[in-house]
C-alpha positions as CSV (number, residue, x, y, z in Angstrom):
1,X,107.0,49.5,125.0
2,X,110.8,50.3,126.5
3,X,111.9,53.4,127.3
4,X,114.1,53.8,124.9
5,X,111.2,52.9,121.7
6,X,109.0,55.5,123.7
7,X,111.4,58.3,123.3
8,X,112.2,57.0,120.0
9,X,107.9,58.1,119.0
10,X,108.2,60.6,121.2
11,X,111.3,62.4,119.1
12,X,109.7,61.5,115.6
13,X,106.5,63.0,116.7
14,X,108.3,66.6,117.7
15,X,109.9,66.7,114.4
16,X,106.6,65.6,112.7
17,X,104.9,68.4,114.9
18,X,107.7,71.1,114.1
19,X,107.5,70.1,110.1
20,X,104.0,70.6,110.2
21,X,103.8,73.9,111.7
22,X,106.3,75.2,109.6
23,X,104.5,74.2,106.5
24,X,101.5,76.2,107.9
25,X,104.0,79.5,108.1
26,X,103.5,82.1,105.7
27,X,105.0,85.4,105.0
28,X,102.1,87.9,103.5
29,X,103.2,90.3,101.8
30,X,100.8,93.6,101.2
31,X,101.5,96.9,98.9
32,X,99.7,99.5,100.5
33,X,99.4,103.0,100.3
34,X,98.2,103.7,103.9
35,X,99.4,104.8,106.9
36,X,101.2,103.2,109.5
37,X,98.4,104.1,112.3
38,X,96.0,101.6,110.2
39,X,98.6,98.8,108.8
40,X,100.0,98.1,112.4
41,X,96.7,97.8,113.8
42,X,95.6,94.9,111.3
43,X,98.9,93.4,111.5
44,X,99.1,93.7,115.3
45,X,95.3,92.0,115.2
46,X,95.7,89.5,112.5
47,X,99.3,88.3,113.7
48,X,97.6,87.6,117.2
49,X,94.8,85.2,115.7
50,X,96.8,83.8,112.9
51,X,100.5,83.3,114.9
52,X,101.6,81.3,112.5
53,X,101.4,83.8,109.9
54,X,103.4,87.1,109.8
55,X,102.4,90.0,108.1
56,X,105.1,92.3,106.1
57,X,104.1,95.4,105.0
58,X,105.1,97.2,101.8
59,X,104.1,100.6,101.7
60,X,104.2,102.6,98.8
61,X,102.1,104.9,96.2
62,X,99.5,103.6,94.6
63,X,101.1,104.3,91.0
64,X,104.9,103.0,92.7
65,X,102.7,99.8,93.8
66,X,101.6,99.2,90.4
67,X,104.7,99.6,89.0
68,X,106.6,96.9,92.0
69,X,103.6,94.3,91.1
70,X,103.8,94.4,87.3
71,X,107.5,94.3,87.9
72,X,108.0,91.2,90.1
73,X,108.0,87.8,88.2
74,X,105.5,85.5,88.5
75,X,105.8,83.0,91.6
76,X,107.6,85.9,93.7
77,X,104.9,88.9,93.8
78,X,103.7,90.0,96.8
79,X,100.1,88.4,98.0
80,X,97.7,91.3,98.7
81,X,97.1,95.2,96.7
82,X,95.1,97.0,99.3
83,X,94.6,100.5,98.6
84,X,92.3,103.7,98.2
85,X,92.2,104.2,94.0
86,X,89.4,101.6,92.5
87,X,91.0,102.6,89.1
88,X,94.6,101.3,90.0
89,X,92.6,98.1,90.5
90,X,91.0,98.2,87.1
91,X,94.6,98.9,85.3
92,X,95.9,95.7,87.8
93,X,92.8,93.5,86.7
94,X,92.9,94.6,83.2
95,X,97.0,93.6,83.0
96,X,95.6,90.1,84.2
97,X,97.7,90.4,87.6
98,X,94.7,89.8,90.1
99,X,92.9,86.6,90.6
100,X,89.2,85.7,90.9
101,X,88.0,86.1,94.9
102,X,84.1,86.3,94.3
103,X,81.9,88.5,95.7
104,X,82.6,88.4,99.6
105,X,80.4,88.6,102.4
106,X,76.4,88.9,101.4
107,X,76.1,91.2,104.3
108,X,77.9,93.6,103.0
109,X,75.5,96.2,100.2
110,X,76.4,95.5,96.5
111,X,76.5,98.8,95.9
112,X,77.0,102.3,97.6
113,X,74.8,104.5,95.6
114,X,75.1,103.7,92.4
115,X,78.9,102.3,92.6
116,X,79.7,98.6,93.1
117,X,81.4,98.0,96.4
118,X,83.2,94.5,94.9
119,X,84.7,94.3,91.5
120,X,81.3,93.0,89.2
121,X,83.7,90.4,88.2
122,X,85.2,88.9,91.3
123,X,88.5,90.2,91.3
124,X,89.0,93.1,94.1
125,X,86.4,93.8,97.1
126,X,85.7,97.0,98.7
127,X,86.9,96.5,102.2
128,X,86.4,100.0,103.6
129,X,84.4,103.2,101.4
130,X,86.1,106.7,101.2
131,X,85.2,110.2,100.4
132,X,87.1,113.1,99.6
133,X,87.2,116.5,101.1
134,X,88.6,119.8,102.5
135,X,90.7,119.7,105.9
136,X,91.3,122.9,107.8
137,X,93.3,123.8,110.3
138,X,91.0,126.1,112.9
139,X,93.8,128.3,114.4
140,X,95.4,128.9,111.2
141,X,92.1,129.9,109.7
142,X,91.1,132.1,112.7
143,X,95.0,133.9,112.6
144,X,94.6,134.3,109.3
145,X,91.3,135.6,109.0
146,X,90.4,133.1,106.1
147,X,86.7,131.8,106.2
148,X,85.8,128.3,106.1
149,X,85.4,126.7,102.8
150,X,83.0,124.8,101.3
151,X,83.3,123.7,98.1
152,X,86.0,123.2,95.7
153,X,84.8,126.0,93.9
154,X,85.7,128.0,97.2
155,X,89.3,127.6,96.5
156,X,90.0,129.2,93.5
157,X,89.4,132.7,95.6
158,X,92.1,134.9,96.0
159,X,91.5,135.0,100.1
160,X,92.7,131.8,99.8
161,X,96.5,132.2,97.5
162,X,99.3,130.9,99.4
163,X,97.2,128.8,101.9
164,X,96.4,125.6,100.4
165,X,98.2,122.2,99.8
166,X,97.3,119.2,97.7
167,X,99.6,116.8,96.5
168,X,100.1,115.2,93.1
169,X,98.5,112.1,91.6
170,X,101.7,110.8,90.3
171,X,102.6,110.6,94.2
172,X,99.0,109.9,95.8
173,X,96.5,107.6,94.2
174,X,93.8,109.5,97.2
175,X,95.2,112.7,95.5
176,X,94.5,111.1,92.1
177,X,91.1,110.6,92.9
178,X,90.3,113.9,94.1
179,X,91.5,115.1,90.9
180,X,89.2,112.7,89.0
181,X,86.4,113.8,90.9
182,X,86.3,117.4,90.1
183,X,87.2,116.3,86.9
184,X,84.0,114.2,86.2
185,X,81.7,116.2,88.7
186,X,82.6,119.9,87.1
187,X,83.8,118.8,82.9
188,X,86.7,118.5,81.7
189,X,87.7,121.6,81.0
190,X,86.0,123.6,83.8
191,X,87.4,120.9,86.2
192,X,91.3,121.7,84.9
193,X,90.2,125.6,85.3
194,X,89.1,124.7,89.1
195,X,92.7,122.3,89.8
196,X,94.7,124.7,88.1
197,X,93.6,127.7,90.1
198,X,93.7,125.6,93.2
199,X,97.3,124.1,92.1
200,X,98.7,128.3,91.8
201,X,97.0,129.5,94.7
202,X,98.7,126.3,96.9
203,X,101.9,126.8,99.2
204,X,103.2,123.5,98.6
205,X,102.5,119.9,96.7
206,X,103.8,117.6,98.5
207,X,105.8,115.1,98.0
208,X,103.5,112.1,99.6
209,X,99.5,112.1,100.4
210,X,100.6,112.2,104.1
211,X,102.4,115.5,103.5
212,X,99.2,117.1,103.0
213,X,97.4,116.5,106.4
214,X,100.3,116.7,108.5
215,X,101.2,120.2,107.2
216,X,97.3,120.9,108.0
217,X,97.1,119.4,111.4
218,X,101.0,121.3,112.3
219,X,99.5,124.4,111.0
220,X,101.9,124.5,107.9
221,X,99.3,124.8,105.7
222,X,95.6,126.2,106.5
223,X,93.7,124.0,104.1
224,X,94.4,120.8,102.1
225,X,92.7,118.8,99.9
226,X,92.7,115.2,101.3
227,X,90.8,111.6,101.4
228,X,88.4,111.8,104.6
229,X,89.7,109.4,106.4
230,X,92.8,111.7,107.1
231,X,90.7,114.7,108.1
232,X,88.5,112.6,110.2
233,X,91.4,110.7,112.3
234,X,93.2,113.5,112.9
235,X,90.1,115.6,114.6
236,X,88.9,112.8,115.9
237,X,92.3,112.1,117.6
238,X,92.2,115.9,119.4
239,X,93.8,117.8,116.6
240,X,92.9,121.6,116.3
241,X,91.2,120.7,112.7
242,X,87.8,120.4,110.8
243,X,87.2,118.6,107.4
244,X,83.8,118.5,105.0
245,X,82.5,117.1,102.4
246,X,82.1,119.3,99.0
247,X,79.0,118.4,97.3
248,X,81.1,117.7,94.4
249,X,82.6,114.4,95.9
250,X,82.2,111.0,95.3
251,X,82.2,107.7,98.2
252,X,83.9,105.1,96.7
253,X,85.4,101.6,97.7
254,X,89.3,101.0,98.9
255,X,89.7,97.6,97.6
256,X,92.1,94.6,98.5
257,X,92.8,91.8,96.1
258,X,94.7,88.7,95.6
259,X,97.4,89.1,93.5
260,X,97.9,86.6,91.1
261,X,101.6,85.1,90.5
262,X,101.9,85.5,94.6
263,X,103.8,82.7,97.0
264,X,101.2,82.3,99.3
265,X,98.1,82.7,97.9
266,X,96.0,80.9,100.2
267,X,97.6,83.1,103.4
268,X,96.6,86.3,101.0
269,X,93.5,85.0,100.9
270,X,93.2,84.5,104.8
271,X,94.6,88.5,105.3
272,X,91.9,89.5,102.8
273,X,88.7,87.6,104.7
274,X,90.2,88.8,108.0
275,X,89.9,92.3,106.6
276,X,86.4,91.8,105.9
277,X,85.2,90.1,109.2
278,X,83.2,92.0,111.9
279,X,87.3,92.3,114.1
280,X,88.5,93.5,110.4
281,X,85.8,95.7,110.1
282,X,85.6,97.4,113.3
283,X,89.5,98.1,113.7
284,X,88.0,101.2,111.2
285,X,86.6,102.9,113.8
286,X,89.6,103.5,116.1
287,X,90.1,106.7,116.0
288,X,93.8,107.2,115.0
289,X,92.4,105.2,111.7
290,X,89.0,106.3,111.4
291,X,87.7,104.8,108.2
292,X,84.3,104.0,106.8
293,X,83.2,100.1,107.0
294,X,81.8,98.7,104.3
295,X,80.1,96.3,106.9
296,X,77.1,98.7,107.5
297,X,76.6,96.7,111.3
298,X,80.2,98.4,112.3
299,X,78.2,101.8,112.7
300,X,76.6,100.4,115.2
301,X,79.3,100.3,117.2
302,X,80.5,104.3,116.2
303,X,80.9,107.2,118.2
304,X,78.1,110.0,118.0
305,X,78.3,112.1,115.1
306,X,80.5,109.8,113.2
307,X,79.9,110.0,109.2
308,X,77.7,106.8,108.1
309,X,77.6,106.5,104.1
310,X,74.7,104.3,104.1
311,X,72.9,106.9,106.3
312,X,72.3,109.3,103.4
313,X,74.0,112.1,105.0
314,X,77.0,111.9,103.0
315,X,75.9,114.1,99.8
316,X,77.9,112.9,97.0
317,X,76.7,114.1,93.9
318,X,79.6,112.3,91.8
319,X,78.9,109.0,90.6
320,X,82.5,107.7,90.1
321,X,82.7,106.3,86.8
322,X,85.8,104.3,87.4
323,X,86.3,103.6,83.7
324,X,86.4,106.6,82.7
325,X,89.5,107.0,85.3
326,X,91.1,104.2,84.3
327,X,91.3,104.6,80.6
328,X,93.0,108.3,81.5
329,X,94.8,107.4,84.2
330,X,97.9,107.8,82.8
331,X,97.5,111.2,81.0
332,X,95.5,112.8,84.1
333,X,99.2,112.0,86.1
334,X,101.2,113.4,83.4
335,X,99.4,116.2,83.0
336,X,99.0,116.9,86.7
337,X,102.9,117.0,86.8
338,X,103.9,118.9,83.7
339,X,101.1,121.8,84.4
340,X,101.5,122.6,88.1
341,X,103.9,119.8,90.1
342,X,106.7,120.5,87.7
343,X,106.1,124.1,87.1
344,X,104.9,125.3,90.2
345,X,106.5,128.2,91.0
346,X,105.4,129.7,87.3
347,X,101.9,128.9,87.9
348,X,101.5,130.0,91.4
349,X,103.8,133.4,90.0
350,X,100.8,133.9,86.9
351,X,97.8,133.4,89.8
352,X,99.3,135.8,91.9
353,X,99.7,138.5,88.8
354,X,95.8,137.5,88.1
355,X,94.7,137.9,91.7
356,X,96.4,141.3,91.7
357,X,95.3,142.3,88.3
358,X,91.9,141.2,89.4
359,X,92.3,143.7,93.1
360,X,93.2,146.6,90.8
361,X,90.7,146.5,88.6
362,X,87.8,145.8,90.7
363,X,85.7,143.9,88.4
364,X,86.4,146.4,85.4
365,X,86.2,144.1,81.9
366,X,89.6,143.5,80.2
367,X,90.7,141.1,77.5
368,X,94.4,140.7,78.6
369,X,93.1,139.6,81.8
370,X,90.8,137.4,80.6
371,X,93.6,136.1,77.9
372,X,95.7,135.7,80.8
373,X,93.0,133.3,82.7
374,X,92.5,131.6,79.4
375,X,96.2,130.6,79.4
376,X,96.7,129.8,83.1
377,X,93.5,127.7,83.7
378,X,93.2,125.8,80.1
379,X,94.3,122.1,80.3
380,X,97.1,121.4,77.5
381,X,95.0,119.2,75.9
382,X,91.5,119.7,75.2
383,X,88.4,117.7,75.8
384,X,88.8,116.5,72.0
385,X,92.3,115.0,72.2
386,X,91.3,113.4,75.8
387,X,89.5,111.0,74.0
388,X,92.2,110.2,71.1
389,X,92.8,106.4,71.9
390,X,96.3,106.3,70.8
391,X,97.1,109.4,73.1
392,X,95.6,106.7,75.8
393,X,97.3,104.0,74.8
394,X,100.5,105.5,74.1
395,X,100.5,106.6,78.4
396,X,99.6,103.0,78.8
397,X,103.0,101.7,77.1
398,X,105.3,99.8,79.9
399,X,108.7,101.4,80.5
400,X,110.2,98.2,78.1
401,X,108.9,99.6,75.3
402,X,112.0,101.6,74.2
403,X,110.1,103.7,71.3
404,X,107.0,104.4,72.8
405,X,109.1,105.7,75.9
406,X,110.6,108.0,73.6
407,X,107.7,109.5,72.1
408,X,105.7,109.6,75.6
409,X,108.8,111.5,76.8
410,X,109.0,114.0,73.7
411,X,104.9,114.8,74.1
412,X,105.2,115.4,77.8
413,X,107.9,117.6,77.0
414,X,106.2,119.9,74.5
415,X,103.1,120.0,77.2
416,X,105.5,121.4,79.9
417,X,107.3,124.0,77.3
418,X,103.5,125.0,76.3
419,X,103.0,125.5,80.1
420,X,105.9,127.0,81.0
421,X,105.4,129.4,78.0
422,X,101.9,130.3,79.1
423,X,102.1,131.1,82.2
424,X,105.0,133.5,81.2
425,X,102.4,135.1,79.1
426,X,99.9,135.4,81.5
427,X,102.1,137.4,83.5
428,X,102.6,139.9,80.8
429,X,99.3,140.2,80.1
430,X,97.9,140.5,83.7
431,X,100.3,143.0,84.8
432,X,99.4,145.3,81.4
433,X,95.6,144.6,82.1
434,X,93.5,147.7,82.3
């Protein structure tokens, strides 16, 4: 062969060589709702063993990430959902925008308690499990003099007025949950009384999840309401801060799933297994992340004292009806927002006037006070019209749907007046109790 043929083969075979490696590149994209600590540590691992993929991270709210996948046309959505709210996953599944994955890894438990950790139909898989709790900061508590709660229930008290944070479901599918808990562990209507009380007796709701144990951990706030793994990564990372487990919680799966419609399905599904694998799995345990495996041979590999689900001493008496959540997704949000996010200041105004009604009387009986609780920690609609399917259906509606906008937009309207107006009430009638 001449020198000249040889570089001849040698020239095709570079351009064969760079052809094929470009047609391995692939761009995953993931909507997420966690925090950068935990999405720069998978994207930092799986970039290193899968160079020729790069990982692009889209982080947003679970209900915003909803909204970006059912708005994106199909061919150009992004590859992966990975995030906290099992319900969001149902509402995705049930719009047929996930595909089949199958049931994953026979190492990992079908079920954690009596909640499937994979989708019983193959289309999301749990890939780590969460709980939800009560974060405290320790100095605030102890300047303060406020004493250390522990259970929802504990948060309603007037000790606590002015100290708490949560934020709202509409921002924070983690929030959303925590909502759906109490709902489903206390009722319906004695689980509005218990957010509603905790909603007027907080300083703040914040804006994003993240606002909640930030303003703990800084000593903003002196306790929030959060998803554990916040409350477990920032004391485990040194911070002056203590979180629990209320009875009244649930451990559920975060999921990931394929979407479907996606440019790179195959590279989603590669992100998705390494998530999964034993190096997936035990990126959890660092502590800035702090997360609960759904591989139960991680724990193994955890530092003393660390909270292990399939241990049994993680009490959650909630079994998570996910359902349930899904089909009232929607109307929990709304509600959330018009009773306490969007009038805030009036609620937290009426507790106070309670609380103080409540110091001056000390435990003497009186119907306007107890007509002013009535008003403040009633949900606007009942445990009846929760289950009115065109109520459900008409939250359900996508934002195209001119008329049923319109209607959605005059209901929510009425329930915010009604709130507005009762809290106003409340006032009057707490401040003339006796």
């Amino acid at each position: 062969m001449s020198y000249l043929t040889l570089c001849r083969h040698l020239i095709a075979a570079t351009i064969t060589a760079l052809f094929a490696g470009a047609t391995l590149a692939d761009t995953i994209s993931v909507v997420t709702s966690f925090p950068k600590e935990l999405t720069a540590a998978y994207k930092k691992a799986y970039e290193a063993k899968y160079p020729q993929d790069k990982l692009e991270i889209l982080n947003k709210n679970t209900a915003a990430g909803i909204a970006y996948v059912r708005e994106q046309p199909a061919g150009s959505r992004p590859e992966v959902f990975w995030a906290s709210a099992p319900d969001a996953f149902e509402v995705l599944s049930s719009q047929k925008l996930l595909v089949k994955i199958g049931p994953g890894s026979p190492s990992i438990p079908a079920k954690i308690g009596n909640y499937p950790v994979n989708d019983p139909e193959g289309f999301y898989r749990g890939q780590a499990l969460a709980g939800y709790g009560l974060m405290w900061n320790t100095r605030y508590m102890a300047a303060n003099k406020l004493p250390a709660p522990k259970e929802w229930a504990d948060l309603i008290k007037p000790v606590y007025f002015g100290h708490l944070a949560i934020s709202s479901p509409s921002r924070s599918g983690t929030t959303h949950l925590t909502v759906e808990t109490i709902l489903q562990g206390e009722g319906w209507t004695k689980g509005w009384a218990q957010v509603l009380a905790i909603g007027g007796n907080s300083a703040a709701i914040t804006e994003r999840s993240f606002g909640v144990p930030d303003g703990v951990s800084n000593g903003q706030f002196g306790i929030g309401l959060v998803i554990d793994f916040f409350g477990l990564a920032a004391k485990n990372s040194g911070m002056p801060v203590e979180f629990i487990y209320p009875s009244v919680t649930s451990i559920v799966p975060a999921n990931i799933a394929l979407i479907d419609g996606a440019k790179s399905s195959e590279a989603g599904k590669r992100f998705i297994d390494f998530t999964l694998s034993e190096e997936g799995q035990t990126l959890l345990l660092q502590k800035e992340i702090s997360r609960l495996p759904v591989l139960p041979s991680i724990y193994a590999k955890a530092p003393a004292g660390y909270p292990n689900p399939f241990g049994g001493k993680i009490q959650a008496k909630v079994n998570f009806n996910a359902n349930l959540s899904e089909s009232r997704y929607y109307v929990v949000v709304s509600l959330f927002d018009q009773m306490i996010t969007f009038r805030h200041k009036e609620l937290a105004a009426a507790m106070k006037a309670i609380h103080d009604a409540e110091r001056r009387l000390s435990g003497k009986a009186s119907a306007q006070l107890d007509e002013a609780r009535k008003l403040v920690l009633s949900p606007i609609v009942d445990e009846k019209q929760i289950g009115d399917k065109k109520l459900l259906e008409l939250f359900k509606a996508k934002k195209t749907d001119a008329e049923a906008s319109k209607t959605k937009a005059k209901v929510e309207e009425e329930w915010a007046s009604r709130a507005k107006a009762n809290y106003a009430r409340a006032i009057e009638l707490a401040s003339a109790a006796k």
